[in-house]
N, C-alpha and C positions, 0 to 999 in steps of 0.2 A: 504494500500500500504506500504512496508516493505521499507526502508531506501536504499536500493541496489536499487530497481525499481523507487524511486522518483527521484536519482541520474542520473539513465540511462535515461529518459524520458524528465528531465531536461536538459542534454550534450543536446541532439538531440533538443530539442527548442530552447535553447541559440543557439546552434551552428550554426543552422539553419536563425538565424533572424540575428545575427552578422556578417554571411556569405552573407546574400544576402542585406544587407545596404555597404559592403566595399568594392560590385563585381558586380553593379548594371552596370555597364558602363558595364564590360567585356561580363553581359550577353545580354545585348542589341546586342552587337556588331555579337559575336559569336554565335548567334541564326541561323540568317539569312544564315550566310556563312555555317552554319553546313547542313542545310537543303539543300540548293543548290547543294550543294556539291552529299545528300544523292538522289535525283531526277534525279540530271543529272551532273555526275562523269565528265563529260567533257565539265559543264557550264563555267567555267572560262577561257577556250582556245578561240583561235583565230580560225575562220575557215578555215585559212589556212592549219592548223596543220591537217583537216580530213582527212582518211585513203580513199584509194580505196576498193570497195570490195575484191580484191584481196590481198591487203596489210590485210585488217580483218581476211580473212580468212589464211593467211600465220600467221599473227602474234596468232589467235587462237590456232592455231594447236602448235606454237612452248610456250605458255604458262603456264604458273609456278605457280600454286596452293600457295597462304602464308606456311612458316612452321607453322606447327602445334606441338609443344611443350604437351607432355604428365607428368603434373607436380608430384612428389610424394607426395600424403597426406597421413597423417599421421595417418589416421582412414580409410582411403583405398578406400576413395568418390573419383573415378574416375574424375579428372579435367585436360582440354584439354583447350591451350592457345596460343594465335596469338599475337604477340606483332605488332602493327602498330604504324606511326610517322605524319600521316598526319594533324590528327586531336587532341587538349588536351583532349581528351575522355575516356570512358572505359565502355564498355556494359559489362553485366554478365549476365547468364543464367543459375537461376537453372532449371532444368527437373527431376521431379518427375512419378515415376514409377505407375502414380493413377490418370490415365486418365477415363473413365467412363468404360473404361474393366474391372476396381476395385469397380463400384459401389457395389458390390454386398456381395464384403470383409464386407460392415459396415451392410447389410441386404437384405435379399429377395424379391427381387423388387423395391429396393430403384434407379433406373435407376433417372440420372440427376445430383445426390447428388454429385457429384466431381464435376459439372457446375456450379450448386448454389453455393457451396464453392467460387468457381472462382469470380462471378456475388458477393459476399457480404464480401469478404477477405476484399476492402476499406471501410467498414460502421463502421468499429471502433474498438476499442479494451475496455478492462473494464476501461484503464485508457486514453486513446483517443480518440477523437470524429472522425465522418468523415470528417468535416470541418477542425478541427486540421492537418489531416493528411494530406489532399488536400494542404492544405496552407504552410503545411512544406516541402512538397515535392516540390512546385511551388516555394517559395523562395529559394530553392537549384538549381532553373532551371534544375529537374530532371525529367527525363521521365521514367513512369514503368507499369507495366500492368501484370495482371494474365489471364489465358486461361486456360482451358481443353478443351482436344481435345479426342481421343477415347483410344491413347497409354497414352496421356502424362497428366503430369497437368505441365505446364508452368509458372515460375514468370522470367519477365524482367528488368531491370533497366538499364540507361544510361545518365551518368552523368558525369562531366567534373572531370577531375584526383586531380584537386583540394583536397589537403586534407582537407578545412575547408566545401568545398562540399562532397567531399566523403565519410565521414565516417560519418557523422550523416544521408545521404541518406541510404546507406546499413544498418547502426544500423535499422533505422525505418524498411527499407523493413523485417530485420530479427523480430523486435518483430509486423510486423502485422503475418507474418509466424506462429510465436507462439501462438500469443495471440486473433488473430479476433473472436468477441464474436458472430457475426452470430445471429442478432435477430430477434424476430418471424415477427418484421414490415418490415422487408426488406424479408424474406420468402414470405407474403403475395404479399408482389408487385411484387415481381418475379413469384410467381404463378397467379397472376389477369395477369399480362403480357402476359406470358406463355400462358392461355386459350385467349388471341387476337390474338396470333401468329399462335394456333391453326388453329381460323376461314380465317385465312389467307393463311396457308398451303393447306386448299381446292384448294384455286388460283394458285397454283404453283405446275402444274403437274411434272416437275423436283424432285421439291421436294420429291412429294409421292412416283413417281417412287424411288427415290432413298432409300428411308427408306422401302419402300416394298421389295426391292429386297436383301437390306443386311439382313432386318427377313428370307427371304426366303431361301438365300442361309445358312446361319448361326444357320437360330432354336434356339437351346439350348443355343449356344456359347455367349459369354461377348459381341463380337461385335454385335450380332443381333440387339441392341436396340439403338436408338437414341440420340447423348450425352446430346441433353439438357434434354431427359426425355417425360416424358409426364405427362398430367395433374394430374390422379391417381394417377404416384408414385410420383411425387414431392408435393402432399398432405402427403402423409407418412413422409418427411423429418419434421426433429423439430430441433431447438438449439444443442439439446445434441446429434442431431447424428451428424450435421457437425461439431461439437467438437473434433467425433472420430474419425469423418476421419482426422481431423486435425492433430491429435494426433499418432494416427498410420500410415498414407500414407507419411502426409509432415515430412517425417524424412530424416536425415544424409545418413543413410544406403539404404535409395529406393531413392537417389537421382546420377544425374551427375550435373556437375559444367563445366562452359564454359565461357571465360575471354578474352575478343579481346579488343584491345588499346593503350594507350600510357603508358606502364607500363617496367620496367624489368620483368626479369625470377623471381626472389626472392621479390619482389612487388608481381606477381599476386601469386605466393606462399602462401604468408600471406594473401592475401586476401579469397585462397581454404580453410585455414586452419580457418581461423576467421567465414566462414560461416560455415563450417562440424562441429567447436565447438561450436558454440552458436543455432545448432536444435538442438533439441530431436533425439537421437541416433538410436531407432526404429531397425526395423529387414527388408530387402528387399522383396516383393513381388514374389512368385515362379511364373515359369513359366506359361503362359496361354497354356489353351488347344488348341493341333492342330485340326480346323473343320474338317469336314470330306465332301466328295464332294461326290454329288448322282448321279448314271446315270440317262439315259435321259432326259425328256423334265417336267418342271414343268412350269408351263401360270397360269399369274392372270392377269386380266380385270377389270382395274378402273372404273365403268362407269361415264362419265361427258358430259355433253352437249357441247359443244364448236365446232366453224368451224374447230381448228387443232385438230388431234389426233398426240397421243405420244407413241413412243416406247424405250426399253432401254432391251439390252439382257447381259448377263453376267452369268459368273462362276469365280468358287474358282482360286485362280490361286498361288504365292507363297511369301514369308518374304521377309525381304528387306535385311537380309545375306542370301541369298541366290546365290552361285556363277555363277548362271544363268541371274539373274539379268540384268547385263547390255545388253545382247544379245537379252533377252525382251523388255528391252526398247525398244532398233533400231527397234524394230519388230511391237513394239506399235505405233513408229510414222511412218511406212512405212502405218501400215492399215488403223489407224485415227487419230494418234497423231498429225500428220505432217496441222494440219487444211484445208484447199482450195485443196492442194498439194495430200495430202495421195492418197490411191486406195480407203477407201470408201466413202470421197466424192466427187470424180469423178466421179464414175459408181454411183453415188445417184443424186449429182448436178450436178454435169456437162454433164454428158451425156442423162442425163434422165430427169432434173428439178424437182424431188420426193420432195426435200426440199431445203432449205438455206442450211442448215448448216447440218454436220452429220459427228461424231468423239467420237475417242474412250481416254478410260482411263485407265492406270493402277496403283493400290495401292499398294506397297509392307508395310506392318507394320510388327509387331512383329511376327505373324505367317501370312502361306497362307491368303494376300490380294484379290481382287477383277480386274479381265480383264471385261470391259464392253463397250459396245458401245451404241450410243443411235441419236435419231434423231425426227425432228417433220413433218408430212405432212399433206395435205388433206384428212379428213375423210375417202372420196370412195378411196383413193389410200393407204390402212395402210396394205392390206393386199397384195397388189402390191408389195409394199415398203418392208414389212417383209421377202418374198418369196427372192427379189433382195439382201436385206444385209443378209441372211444369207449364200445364194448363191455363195456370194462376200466373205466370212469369210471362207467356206468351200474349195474357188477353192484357197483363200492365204494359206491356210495349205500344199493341193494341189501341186500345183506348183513349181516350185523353181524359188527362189527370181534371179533377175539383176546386174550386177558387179556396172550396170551406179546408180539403185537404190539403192545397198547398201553404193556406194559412197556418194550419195546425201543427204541420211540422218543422214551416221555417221558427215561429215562436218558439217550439219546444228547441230547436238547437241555438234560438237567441236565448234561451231561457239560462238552458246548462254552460252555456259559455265561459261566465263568470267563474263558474266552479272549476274550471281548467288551470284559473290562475289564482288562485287563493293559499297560494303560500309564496315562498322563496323559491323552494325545492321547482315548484309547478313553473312557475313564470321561466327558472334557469335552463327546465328541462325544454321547455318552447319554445325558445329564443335559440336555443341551441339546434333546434332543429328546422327552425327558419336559415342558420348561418350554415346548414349543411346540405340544404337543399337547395341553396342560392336563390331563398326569396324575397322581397324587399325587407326591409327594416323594419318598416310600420304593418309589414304584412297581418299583426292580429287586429289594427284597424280594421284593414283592408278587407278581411275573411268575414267581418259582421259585416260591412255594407254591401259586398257580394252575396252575403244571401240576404241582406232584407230586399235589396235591389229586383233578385230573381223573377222571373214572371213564369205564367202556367208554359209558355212558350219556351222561353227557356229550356225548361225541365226536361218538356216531351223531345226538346231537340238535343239533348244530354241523352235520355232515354233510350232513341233513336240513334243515335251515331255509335253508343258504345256498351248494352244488351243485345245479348243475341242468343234467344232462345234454340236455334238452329244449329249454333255451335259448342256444345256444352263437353263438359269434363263430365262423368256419372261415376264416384266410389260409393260402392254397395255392402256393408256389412252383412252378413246372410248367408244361410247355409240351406234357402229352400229355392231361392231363383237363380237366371241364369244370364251374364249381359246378353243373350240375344231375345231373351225376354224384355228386358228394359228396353232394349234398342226399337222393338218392335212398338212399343208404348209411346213412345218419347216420338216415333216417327208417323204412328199415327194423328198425334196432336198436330203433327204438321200438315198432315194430309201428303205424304210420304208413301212407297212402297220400301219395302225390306230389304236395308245392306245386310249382306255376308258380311255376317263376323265371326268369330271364334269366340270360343268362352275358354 
């Protein structure tokens, strides 16, 4: 260990243990009130003070997004910041452009390896243990966490503006960034893991469904595979490849930066520029490839034993800059989004009893995301059930939408807006995700007056350009039908004759 690294290792211990022996009270105190606060924004009121629904929904609609502050760094990492006064806080988020769509940068089949990354980032560094690390972050009373997700690889921290707290918190988060040495014993336990999770995935036809259907609709594509991976390729990961990814993905340049709390403008400044210079400077990620969407009808059949069967239909649908976007949404929760309420499950549950529960979803990521709908029933009713929601998907394209329905469910997402950002954590996590999809600045203005704007026209021409009943994805949970039973179903609704297919 060279005299510069003994020194920085040293600040962050000292600083760390000096801070939380002469702040021991403050963190007692300011735990409790912080969490409160972050559960239920309106623990500390009187109930006098609650709103009619009517006052909700008036003061929703006339609601005011935080500014959003687009900071200039000076190496041109994008960083977007909220300044808030409620709390002595300050979340940061960096977002790394090497979510598991990048597994594949470090090698051919390597699916998983930006998760494992994630999953062993706290085991240690060459000159930290994971104990050490644990115990310095806890005496700082700091909260922080790594993730991959399919776009992103995420690291969080959040920790009080203190500076005898703050800056040995972030030091450390930047040198496990750099330096986590990712060793073979924590590989292995995340792979013996990994194969219990496995046999467990049997159990949860959600699940399968769901990972069947993005191989299917995806094939070739980065998104087709699973982000934690699977057994086989996360036996291919070794030390030295999470190394590279370390080394090439968690860089300066494939990252955004996001800063919400009690800070100034020129505070969270130096805070953009202290993290963009202390990573590795690295090169950005190009563009992912846009999937390509197939006609007609593709069916695969889970077989499993079980009193429920499962269905889940879906196709490609579009990015999340896409300026269609919002008018999808409203469209998503008119059909399933809207849960009890929507139209499919009403003509599913309510009117029929086919199932509980039955709703749709939409993903927008970096390219064309995923429209899908899904629901669980009684075995002898699956093809009952199929025949009805595709029926129901076909006559919503169909048809044109209600002034009273369009109303109802632009309100309800003017409604819940507010609750997206009702913390620190919530507004950091948004903002971060506006600076990683390259949207504007003011974009959660933007997102409210784009749907109160929406017209019935709108929607049906959102509806029209990107549903398409004709081209669906179909996974089948079931052990009494056959895809060319579904197929024949699905293409009678169309007024179709019967593709050959295979089962």
């Amino acid at each position: 260990m060279n005299y510069l690294s003994s020194l920085f290792l040293t600040s962050i211990l000292c600083s760390a243990m000096l801070s939380s022996l002469s702040h021991a009270e403050e963190l007692i105190e300011a735990e409790p009130i912080e969490q409160i606060i972050e559960e239920d924004p309106s623990g500390l009121s009187s109930i006098k003070n609650l709103l009619s629904l009517k006052e909700i929904t008036k003061s929703s609609q006339n609601y005011k997004a935080p500014f959003v502050q687009e900071l200039k760094n000076s190496l041109n990492v994008r960083t977007l910041f909220v300044e808030t006064n409620d709390l002595p806080m300050v979340d940061i988020q960096i977002t790394f452009n090497a979510g598991s769509a990048r597994d594949e940068v470090i090698g051919q089949g390597l699916y998983g390896i930006s998760n494992m990354a994630a999953r062993l980032m706290l085991e240690g560094t060459d000159q930290l243990s994971a104990k050490q690390i644990t115990t310095t972050f806890e005496g700082l009373g700091a909260k922080y966490s790594f993730n991959a997700y399919r776009d992103m690889f995420v690291v969080r921290l959040r920790v009080l503006n203190d500076p005898e707290k703050f800056d040995p918190a972030l030091n450390l988060l930047l040198h496990l960034i750099k330096h986590a040495t990712f060793k073979q014993s924590g590989i292995n336990l995340a792979l013996s893991n990994t194969q219990i999770g496995q046999k467990q995935l049997q159990e949860n036809p959600s699940r399968l469904m769901s990972i069947q259907l993005y191989r299917m609709l995806y094939g070739d594509h980065p998104y087709a595979q699973p982000t934690a991976g699977t057994v086989g390729s996360l036996k291919k990961i070794t030390p030295e490849l999470l190394k590279e990814f370390r080394d090439r993905l968690l860089v300066a340049q494939n990252s955004n930066i996001a800063i919400t709390g009690q800070l100034t403008q020129d505070q969270a400044q130096q805070i953009s520029e202290l993290i963009s210079i202390n990573l590795p400077q690295g090169q950005r990620q190009p563009d992912l490839p846009t999937p390509v969407s197939e006609s007609g009808f593709k069916i695969s059949v889970l077989k499993r034993e079980s009193l429920q069967a499962h269905a889940l239909l879906g196709h490609l649908s579009l990015e999340r800059a896409h300026p269609d976007r919002a008018a999808l949404e409203v469209a998503n929760r008119m059909f399933g989004g809207g849960s009890f309420n929507s139209i499919l499950s009403k003509e599913l549950r309510v009117k029929r009893g086919l199932t509980y529960s039955a709703s749709s979803t939409l993903t927008t990521p970096q390219v064309p995301g995923v429209f899908s709908f899904g629901y669980a029933t009684q075995q002898d009713q699956l093809l009952e059930s199929l025949k009805l929601a595709h029926q129901v998907f076909i006559d919503f394209k169909k048809q044109p939408i209600t002034d009273s329905l369009l109303k109802e469910n632009k309100e309800s997402i003017l409604r819940s807006f507010p609750m997206t950002l009702n913390s620190n954590a919530n507004i950091n996590a948004q903002i971060a995700s506006i600076g990683f999809y390259g949207l504007n600045s003011n974009y959660l203005n933007e997102y409210q007056e784009q749907i109160r704007k929406l017209t019935r026209q709108d929607i049906q021409n959102a509806i029209q350009k990107h549903l398409h009943p004709d081209q669906m994805t179909v996974i089948a949970v079931s052990d009494r039908v056959t895809a060319k039973q579904i197929e024949e179903i699905l293409n009678q609704n169309l007024g179709l004759n019967l593709n050959k297919i295979e089962d």
